[in-house]
mmCIF file of the N, C-alpha and C atoms, coordinates in Angstrom:
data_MODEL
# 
_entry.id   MODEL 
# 
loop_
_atom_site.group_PDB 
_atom_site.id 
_atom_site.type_symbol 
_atom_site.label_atom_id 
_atom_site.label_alt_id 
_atom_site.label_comp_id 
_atom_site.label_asym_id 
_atom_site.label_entity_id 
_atom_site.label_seq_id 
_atom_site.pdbx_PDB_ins_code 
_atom_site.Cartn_x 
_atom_site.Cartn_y 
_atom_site.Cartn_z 
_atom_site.occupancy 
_atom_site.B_iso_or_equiv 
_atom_site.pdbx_formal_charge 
_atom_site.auth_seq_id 
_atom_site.auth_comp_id 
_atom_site.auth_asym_id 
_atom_site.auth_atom_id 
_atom_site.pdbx_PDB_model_num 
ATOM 1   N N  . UNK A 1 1  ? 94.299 128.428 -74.731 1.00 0.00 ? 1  UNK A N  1 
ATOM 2   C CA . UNK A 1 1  ? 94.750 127.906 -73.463 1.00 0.00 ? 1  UNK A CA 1 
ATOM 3   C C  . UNK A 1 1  ? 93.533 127.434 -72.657 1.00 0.00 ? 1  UNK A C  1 
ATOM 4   N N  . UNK A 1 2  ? 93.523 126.624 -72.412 1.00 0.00 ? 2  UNK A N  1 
ATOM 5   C CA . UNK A 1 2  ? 92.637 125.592 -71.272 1.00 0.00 ? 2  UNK A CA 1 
ATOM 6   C C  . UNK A 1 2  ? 92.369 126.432 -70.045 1.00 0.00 ? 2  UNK A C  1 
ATOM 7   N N  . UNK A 1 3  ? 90.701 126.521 -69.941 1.00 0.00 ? 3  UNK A N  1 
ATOM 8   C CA . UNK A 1 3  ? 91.060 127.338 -68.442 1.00 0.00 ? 3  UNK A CA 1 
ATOM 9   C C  . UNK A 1 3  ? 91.299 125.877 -67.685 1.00 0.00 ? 3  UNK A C  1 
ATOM 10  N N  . UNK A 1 4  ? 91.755 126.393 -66.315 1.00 0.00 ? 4  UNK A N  1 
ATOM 11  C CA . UNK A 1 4  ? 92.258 125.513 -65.389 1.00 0.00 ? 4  UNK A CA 1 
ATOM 12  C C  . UNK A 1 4  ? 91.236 125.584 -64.332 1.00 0.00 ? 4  UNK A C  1 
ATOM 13  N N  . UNK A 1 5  ? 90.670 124.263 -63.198 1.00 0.00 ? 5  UNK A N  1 
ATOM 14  C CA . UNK A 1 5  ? 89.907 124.336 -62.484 1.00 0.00 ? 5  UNK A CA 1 
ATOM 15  C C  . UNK A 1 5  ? 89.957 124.201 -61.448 1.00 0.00 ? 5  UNK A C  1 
ATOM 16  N N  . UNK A 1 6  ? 89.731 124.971 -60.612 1.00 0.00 ? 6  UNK A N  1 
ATOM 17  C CA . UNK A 1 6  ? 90.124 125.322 -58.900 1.00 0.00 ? 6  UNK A CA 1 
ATOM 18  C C  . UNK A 1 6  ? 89.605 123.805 -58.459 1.00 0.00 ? 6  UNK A C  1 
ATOM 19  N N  . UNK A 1 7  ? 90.630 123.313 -57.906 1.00 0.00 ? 7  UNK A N  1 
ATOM 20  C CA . UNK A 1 7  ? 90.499 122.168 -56.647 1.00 0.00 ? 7  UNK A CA 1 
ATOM 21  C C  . UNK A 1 7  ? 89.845 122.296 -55.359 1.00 0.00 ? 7  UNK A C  1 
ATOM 22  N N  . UNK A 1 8  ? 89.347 122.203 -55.284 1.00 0.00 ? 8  UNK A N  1 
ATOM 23  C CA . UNK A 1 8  ? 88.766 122.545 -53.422 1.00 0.00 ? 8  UNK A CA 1 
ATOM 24  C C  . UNK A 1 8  ? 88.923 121.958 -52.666 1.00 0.00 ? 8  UNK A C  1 
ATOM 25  N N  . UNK A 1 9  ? 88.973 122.000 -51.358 1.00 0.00 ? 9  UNK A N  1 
ATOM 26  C CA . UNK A 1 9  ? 89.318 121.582 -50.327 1.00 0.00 ? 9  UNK A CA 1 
ATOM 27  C C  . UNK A 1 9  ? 87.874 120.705 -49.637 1.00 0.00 ? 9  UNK A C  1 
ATOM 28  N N  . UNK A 1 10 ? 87.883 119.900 -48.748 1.00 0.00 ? 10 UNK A N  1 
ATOM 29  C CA . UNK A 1 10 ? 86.499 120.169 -48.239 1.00 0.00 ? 10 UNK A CA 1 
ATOM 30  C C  . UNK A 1 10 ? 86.959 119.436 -46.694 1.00 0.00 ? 10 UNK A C  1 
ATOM 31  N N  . UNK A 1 11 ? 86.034 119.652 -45.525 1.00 0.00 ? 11 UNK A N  1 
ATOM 32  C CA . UNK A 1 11 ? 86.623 119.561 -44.883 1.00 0.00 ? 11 UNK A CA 1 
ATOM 33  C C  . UNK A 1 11 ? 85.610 118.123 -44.206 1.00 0.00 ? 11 UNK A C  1 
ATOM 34  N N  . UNK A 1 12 ? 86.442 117.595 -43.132 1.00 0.00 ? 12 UNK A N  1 
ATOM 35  C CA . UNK A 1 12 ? 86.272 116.191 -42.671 1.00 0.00 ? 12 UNK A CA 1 
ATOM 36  C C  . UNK A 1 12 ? 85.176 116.111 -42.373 1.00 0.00 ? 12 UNK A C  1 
ATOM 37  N N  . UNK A 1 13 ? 84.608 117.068 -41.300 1.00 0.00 ? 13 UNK A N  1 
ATOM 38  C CA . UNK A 1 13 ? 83.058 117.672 -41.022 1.00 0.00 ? 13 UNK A CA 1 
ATOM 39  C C  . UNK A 1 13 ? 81.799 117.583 -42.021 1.00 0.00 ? 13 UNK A C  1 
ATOM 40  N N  . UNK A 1 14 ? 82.100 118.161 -42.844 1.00 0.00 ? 14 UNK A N  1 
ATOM 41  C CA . UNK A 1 14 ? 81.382 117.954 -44.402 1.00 0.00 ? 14 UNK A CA 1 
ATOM 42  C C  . UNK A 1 14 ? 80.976 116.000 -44.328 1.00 0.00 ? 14 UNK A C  1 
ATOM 43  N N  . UNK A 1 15 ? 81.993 115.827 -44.420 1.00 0.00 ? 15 UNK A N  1 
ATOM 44  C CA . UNK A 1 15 ? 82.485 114.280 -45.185 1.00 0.00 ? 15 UNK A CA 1 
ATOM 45  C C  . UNK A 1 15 ? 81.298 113.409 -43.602 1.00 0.00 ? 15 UNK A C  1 
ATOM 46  N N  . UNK A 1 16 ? 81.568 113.786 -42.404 1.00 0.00 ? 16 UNK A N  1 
ATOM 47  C CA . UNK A 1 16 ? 80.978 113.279 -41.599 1.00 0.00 ? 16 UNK A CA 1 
ATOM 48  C C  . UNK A 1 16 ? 79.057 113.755 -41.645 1.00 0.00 ? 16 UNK A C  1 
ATOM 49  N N  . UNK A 1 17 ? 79.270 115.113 -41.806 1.00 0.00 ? 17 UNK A N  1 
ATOM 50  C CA . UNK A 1 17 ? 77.294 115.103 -41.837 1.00 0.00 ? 17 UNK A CA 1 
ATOM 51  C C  . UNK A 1 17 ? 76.891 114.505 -42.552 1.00 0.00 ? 17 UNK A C  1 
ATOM 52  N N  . UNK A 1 18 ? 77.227 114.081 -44.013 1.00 0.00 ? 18 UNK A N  1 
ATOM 53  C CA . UNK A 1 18 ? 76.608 113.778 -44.838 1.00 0.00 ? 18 UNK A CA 1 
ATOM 54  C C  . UNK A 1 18 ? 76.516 112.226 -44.368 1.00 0.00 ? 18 UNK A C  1 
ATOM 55  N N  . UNK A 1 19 ? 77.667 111.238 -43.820 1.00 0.00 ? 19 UNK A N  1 
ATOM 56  C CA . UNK A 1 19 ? 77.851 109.892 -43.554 1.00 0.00 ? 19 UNK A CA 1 
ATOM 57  C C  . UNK A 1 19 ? 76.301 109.708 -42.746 1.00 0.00 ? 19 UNK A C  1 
ATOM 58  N N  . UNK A 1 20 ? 76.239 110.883 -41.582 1.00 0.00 ? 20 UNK A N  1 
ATOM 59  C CA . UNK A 1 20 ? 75.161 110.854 -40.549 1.00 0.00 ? 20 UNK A CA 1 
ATOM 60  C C  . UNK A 1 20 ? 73.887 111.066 -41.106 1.00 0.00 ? 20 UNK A C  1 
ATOM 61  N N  . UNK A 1 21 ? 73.863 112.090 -42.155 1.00 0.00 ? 21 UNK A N  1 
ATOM 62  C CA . UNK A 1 21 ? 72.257 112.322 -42.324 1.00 0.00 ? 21 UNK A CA 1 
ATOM 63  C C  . UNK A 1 21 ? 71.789 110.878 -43.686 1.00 0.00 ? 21 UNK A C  1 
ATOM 64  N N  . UNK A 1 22 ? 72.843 109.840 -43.833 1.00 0.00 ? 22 UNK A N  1 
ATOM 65  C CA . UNK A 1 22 ? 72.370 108.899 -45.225 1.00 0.00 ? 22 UNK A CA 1 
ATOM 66  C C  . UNK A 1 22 ? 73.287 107.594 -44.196 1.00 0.00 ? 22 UNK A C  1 
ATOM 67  N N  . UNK A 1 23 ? 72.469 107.348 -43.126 1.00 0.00 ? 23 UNK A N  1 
ATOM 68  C CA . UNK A 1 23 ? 72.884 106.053 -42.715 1.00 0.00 ? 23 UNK A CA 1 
ATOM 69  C C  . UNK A 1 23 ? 72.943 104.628 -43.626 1.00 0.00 ? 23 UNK A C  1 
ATOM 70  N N  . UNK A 1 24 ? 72.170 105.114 -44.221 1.00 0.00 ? 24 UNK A N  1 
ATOM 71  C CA . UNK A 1 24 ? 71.948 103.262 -45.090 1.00 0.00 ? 24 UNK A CA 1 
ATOM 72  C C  . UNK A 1 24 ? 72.424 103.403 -46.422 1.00 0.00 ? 24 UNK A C  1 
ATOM 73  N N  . UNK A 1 25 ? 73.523 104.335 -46.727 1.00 0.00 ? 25 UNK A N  1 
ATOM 74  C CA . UNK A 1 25 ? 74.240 104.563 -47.957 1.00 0.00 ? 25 UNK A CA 1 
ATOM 75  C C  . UNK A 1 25 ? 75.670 103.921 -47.749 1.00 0.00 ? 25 UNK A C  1 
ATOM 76  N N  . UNK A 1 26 ? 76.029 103.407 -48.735 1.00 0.00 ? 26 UNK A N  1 
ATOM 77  C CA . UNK A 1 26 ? 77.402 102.543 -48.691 1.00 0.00 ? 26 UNK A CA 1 
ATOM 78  C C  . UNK A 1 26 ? 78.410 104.043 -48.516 1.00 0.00 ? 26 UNK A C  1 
ATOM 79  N N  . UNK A 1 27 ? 79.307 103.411 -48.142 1.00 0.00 ? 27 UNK A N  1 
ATOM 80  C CA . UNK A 1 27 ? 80.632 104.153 -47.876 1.00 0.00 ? 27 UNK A CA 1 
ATOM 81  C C  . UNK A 1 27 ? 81.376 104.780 -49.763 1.00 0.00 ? 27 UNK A C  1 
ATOM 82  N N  . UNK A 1 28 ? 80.791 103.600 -49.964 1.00 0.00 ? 28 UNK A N  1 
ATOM 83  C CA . UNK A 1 28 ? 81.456 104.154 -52.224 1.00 0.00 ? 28 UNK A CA 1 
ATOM 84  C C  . UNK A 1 28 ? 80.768 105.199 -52.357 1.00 0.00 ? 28 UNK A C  1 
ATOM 85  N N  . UNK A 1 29 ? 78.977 104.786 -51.501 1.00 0.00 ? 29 UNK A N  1 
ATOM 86  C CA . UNK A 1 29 ? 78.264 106.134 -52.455 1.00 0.00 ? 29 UNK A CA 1 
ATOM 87  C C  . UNK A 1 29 ? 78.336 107.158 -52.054 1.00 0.00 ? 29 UNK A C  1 
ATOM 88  N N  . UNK A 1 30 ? 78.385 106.899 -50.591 1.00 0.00 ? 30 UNK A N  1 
ATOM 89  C CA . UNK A 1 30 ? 78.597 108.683 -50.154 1.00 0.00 ? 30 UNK A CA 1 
ATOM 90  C C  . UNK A 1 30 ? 79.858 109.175 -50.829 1.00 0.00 ? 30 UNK A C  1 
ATOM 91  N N  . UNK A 1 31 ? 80.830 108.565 -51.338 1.00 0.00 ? 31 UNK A N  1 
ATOM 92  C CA . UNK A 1 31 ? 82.146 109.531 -51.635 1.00 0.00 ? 31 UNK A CA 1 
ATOM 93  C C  . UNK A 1 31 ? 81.878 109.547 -52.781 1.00 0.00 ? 31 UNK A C  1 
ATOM 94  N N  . UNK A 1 32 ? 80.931 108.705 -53.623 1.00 0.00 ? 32 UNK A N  1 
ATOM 95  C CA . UNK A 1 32 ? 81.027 109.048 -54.814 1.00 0.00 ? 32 UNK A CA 1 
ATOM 96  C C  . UNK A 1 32 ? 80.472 110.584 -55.311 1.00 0.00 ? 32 UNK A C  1 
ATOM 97  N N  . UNK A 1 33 ? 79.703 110.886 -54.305 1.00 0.00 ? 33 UNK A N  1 
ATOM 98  C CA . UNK A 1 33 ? 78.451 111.803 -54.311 1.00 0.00 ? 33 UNK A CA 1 
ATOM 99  C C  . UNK A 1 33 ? 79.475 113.521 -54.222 1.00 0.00 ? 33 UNK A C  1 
ATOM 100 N N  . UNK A 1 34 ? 80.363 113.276 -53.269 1.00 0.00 ? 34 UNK A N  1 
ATOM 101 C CA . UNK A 1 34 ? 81.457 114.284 -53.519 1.00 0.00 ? 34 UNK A CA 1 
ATOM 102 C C  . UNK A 1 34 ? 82.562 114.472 -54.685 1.00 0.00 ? 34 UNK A C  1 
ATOM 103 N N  . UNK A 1 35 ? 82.930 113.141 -55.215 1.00 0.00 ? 35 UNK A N  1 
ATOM 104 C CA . UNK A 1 35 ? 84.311 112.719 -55.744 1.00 0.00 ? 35 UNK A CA 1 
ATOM 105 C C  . UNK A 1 35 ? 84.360 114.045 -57.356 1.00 0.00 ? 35 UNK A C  1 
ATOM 106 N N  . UNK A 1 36 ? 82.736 113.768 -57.944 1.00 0.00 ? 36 UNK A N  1 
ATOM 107 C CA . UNK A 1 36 ? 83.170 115.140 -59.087 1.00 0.00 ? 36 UNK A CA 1 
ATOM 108 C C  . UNK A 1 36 ? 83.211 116.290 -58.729 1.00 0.00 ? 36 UNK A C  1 
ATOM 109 N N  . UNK A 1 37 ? 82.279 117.120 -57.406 1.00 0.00 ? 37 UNK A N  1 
ATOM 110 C CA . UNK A 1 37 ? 82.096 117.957 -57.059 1.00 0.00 ? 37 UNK A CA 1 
ATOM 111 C C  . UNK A 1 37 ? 83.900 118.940 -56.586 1.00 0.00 ? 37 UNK A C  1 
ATOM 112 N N  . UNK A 1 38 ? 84.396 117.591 -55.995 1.00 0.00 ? 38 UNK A N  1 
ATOM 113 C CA . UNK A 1 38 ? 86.220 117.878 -56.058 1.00 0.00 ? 38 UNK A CA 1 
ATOM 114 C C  . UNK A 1 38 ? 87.125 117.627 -57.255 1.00 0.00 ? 38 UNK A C  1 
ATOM 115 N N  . UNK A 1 39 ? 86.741 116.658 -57.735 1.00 0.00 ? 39 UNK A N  1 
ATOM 116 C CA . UNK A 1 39 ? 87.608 116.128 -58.694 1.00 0.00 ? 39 UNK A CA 1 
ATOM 117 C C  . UNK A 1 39 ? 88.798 115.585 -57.809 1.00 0.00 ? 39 UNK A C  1 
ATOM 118 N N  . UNK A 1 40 ? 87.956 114.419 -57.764 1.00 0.00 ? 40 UNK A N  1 
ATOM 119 C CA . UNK A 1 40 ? 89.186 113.664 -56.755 1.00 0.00 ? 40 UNK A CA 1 
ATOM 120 C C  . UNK A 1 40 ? 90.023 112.646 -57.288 1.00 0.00 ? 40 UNK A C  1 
ATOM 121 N N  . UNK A 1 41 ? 90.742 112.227 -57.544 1.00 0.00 ? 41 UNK A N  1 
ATOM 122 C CA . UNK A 1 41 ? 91.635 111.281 -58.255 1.00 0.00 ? 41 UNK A CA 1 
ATOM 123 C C  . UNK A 1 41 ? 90.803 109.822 -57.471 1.00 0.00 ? 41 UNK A C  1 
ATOM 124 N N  . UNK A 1 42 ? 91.158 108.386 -58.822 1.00 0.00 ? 42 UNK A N  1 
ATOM 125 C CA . UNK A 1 42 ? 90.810 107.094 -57.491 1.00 0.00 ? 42 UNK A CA 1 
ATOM 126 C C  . UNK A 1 42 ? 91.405 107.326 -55.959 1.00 0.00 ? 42 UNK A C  1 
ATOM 127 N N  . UNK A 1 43 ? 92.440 107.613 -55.810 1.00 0.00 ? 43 UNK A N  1 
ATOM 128 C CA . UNK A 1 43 ? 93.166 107.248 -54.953 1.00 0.00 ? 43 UNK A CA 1 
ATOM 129 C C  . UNK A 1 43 ? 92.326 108.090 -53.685 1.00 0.00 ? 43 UNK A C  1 
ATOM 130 N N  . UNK A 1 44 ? 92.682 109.230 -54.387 1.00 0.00 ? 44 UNK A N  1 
ATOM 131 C CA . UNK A 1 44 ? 91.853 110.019 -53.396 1.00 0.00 ? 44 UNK A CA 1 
ATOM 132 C C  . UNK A 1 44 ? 90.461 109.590 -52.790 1.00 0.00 ? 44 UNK A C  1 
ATOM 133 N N  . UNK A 1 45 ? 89.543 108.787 -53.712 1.00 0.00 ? 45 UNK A N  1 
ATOM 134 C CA . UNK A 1 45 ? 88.166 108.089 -53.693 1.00 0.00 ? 45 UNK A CA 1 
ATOM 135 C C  . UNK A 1 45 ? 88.791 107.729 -52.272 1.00 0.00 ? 45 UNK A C  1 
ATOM 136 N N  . UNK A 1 46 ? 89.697 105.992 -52.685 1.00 0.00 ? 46 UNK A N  1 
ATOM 137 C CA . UNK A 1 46 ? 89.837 104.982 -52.058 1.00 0.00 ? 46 UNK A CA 1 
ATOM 138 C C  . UNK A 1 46 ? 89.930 105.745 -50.582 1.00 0.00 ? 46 UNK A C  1 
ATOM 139 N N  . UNK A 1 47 ? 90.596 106.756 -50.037 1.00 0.00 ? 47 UNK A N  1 
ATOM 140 C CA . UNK A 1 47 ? 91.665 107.054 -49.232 1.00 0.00 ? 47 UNK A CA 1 
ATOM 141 C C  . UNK A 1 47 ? 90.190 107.720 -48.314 1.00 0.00 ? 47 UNK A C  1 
ATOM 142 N N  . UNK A 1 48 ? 89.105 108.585 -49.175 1.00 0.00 ? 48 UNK A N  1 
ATOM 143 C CA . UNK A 1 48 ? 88.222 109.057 -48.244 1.00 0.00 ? 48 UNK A CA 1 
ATOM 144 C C  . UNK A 1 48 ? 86.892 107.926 -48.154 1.00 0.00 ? 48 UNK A C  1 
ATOM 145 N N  . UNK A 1 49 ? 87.165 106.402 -48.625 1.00 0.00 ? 49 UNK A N  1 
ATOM 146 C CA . UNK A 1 49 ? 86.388 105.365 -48.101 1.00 0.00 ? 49 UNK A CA 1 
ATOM 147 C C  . UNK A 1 49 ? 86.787 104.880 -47.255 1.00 0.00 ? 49 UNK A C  1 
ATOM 148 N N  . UNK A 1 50 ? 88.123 104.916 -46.939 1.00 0.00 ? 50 UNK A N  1 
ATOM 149 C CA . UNK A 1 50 ? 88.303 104.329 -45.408 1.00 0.00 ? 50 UNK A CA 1 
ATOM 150 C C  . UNK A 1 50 ? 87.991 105.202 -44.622 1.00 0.00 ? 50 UNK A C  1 
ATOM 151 N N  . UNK A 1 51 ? 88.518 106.895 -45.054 1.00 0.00 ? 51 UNK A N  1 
ATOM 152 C CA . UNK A 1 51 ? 87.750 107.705 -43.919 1.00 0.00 ? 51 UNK A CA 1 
ATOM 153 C C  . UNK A 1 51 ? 86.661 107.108 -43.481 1.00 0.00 ? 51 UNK A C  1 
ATOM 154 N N  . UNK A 1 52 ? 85.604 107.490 -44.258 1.00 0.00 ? 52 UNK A N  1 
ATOM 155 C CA . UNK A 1 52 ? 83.864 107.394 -43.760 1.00 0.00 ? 52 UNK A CA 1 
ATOM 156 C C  . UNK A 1 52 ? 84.009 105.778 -43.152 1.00 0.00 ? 52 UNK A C  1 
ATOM 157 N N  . UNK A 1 53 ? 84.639 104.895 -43.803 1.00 0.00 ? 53 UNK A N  1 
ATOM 158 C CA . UNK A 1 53 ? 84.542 103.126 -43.054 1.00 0.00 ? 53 UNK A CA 1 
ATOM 159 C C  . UNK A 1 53 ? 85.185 103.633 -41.348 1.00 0.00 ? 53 UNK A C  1 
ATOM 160 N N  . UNK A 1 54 ? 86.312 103.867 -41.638 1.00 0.00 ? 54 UNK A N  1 
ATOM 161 C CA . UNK A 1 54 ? 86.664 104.454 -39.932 1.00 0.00 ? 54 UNK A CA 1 
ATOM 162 C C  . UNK A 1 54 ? 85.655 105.314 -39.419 1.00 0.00 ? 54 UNK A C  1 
ATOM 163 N N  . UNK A 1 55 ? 85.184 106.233 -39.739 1.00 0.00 ? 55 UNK A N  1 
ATOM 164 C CA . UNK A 1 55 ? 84.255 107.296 -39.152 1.00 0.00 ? 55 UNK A CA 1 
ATOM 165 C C  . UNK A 1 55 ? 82.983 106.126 -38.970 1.00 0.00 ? 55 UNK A C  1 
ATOM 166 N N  . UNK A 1 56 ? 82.541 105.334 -38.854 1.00 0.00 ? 56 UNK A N  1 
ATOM 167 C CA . UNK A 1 56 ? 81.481 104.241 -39.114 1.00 0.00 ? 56 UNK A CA 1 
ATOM 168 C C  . UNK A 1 56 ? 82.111 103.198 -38.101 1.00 0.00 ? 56 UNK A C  1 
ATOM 169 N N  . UNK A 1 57 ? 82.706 103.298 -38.284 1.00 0.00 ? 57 UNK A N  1 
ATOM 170 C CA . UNK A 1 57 ? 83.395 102.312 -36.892 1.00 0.00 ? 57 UNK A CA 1 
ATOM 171 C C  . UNK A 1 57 ? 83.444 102.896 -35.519 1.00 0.00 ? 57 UNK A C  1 
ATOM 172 N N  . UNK A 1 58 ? 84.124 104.321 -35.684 1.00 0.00 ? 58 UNK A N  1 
ATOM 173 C CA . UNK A 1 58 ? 84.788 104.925 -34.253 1.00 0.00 ? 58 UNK A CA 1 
ATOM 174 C C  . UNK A 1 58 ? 83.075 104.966 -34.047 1.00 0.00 ? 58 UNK A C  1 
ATOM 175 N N  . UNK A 1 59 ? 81.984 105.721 -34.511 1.00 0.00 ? 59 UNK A N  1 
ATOM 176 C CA . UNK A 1 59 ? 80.619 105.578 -34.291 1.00 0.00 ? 59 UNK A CA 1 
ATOM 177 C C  . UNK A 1 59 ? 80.050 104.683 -33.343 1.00 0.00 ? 59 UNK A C  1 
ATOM 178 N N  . UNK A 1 60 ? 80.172 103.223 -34.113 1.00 0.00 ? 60 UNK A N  1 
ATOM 179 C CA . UNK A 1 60 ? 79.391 101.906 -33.719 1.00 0.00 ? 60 UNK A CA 1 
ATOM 180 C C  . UNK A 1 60 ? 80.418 101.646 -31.958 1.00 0.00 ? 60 UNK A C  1 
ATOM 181 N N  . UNK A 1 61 ? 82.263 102.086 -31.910 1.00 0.00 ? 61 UNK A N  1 
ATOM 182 C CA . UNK A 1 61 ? 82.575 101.913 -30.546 1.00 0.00 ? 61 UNK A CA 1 
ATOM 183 C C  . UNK A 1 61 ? 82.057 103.292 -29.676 1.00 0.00 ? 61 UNK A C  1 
ATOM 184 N N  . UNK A 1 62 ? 81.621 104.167 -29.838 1.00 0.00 ? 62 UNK A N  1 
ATOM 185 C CA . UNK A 1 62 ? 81.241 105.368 -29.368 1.00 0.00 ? 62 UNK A CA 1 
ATOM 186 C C  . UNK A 1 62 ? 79.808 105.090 -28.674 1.00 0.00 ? 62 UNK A C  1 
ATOM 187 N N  . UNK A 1 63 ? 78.945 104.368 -29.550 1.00 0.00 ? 63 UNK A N  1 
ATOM 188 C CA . UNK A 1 63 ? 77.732 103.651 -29.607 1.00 0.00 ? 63 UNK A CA 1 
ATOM 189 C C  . UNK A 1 63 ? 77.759 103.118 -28.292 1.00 0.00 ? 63 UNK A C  1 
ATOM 190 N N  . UNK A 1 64 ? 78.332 102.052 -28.525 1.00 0.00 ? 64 UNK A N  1 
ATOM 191 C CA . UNK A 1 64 ? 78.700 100.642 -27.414 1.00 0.00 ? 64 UNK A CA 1 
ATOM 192 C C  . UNK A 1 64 ? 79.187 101.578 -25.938 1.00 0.00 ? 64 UNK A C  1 
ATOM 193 N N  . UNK A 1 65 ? 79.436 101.870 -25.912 1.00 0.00 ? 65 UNK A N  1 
ATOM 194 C CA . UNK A 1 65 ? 80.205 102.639 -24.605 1.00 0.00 ? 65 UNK A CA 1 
ATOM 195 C C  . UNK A 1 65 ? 79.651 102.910 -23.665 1.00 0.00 ? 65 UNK A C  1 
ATOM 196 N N  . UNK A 1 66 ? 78.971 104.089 -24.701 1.00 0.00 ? 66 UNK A N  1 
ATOM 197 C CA . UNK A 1 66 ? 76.960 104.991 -24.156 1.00 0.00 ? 66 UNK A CA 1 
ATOM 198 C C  . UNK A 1 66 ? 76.269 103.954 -23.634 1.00 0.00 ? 66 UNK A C  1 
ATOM 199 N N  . UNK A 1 67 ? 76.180 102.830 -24.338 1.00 0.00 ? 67 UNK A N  1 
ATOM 200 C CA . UNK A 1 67 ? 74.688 101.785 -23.759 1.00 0.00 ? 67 UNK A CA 1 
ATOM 201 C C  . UNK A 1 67 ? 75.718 100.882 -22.370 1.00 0.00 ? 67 UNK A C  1 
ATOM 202 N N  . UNK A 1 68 ? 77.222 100.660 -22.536 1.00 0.00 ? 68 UNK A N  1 
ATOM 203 C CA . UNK A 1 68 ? 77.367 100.060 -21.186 1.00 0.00 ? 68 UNK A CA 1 
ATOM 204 C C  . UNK A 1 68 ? 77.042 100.905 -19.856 1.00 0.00 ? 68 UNK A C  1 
# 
């Protein structure tokens, strides 16, 4: 019998320090950098690249705000 391998969770926080401390890393690579560590399905990939693309956005209007 196959052992079976715990899925993990990870949480949004995670997904955001890492976006912050590797500014000049594409949005693929940072998730790629998690995706075996979870075993994330594509979908799942795709679904936490818009995260970090949104988290990269709300940023750049968060940005703009501060300097008006």
């Amino acid at each position: 019998m196959a052992v079976k391998r715990r899925r993990l969770e990870m949480a949004p926080s995670v997904l955001a320090q890492r976006m912050i401390a590797n500014p000049t890393k594409s949005s693929r690579d940072i998730v790629d950098d998690f995706a075996t560590r979870y075993s994330w399905t594509p979908t799942e990939q795709r679904d936490r690249v818009n995260v970090v693309r949104g988290m990269r956005a709300m940023a750049a209007v968060f940005s703009a705000r501060i300097r008006r």
